[in-house]
C-alpha positions as CSV (number, residue, x, y, z in Angstrom):
1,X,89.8,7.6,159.5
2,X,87.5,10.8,159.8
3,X,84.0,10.5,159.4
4,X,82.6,13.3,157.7
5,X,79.7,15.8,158.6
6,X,76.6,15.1,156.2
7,X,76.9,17.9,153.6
8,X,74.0,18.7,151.0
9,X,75.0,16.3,148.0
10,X,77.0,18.1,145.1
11,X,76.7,17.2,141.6
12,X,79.3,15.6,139.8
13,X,81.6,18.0,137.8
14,X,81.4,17.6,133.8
15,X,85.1,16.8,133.1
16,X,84.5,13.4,135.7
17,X,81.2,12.7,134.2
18,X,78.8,12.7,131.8
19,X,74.9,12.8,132.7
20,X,73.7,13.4,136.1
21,X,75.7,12.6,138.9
22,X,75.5,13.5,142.8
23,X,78.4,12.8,145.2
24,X,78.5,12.8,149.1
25,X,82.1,11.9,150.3
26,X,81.4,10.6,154.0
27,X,85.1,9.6,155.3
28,X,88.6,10.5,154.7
29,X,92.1,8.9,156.1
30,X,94.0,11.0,158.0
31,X,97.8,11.6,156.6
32,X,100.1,9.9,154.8
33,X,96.5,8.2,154.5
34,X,95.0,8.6,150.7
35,X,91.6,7.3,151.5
36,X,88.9,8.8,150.6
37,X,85.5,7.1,150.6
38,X,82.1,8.3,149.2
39,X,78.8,7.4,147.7
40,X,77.9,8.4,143.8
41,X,74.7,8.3,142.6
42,X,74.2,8.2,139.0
43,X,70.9,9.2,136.7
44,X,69.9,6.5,134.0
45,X,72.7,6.2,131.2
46,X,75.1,8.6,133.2
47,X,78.2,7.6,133.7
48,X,81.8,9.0,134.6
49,X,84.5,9.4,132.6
50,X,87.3,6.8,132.0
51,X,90.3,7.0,134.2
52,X,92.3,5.5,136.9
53,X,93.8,5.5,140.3
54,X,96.8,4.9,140.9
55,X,97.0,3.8,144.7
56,X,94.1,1.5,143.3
57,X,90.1,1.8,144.0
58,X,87.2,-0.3,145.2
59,X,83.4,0.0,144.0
60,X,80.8,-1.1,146.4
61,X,77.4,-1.4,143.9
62,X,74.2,-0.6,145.6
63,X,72.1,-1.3,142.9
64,X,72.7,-2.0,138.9
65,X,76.3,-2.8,137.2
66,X,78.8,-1.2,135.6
67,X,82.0,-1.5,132.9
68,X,85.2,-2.0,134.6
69,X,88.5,-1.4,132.6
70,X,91.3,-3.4,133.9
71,X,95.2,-2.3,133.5
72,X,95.3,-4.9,130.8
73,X,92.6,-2.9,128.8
74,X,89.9,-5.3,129.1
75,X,86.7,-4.1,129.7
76,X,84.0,-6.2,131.6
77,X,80.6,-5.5,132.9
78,X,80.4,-6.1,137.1
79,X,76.8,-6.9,138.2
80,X,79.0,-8.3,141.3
81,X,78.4,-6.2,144.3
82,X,82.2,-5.3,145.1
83,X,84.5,-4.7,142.5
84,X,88.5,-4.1,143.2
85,X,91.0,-2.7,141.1
């Protein structure tokens, strides 16, 4: 894994989310490696849009909660620090 120099944060694009969003990607795997890692900030009531990843994700939560839509469609609200999916 590379660690990534600091960079000036970068808003989130409109087609990934809707409302304010900054994003600062700190680390990335090195190939075949996929990983990526990084820390989004959202404004009140912003959110991103709904999609998925297919090599799977994990969501650290600093603060707040979120909705998290499983493969089986349900949706459920994480307060839980670490979600995986």
């Amino acid at each position: 894994m590379k660690f990534l120099e600091r960079q000036p944060s970068s808003k989130g694009p409109a087609q990934r989310f809707a409302g304010d969003a900054w994003v600062d990607m700190i680390a990335e795997g090195e190939a075949p490696s996929r990983l990526r890692a990084g820390v989004v900030r959202f404004a009140p009531c912003a959110r991103t849009a709904w999609h998925r990843h297919s090599g799977g994700q994990t969501l650290h939560a600093t603060e707040g909660f979120g909705l998290v839509q499983a493969r089986d469609g349900k949706v459920r609200s994480s307060a839980s620090p670490v979600v995986s999916r």
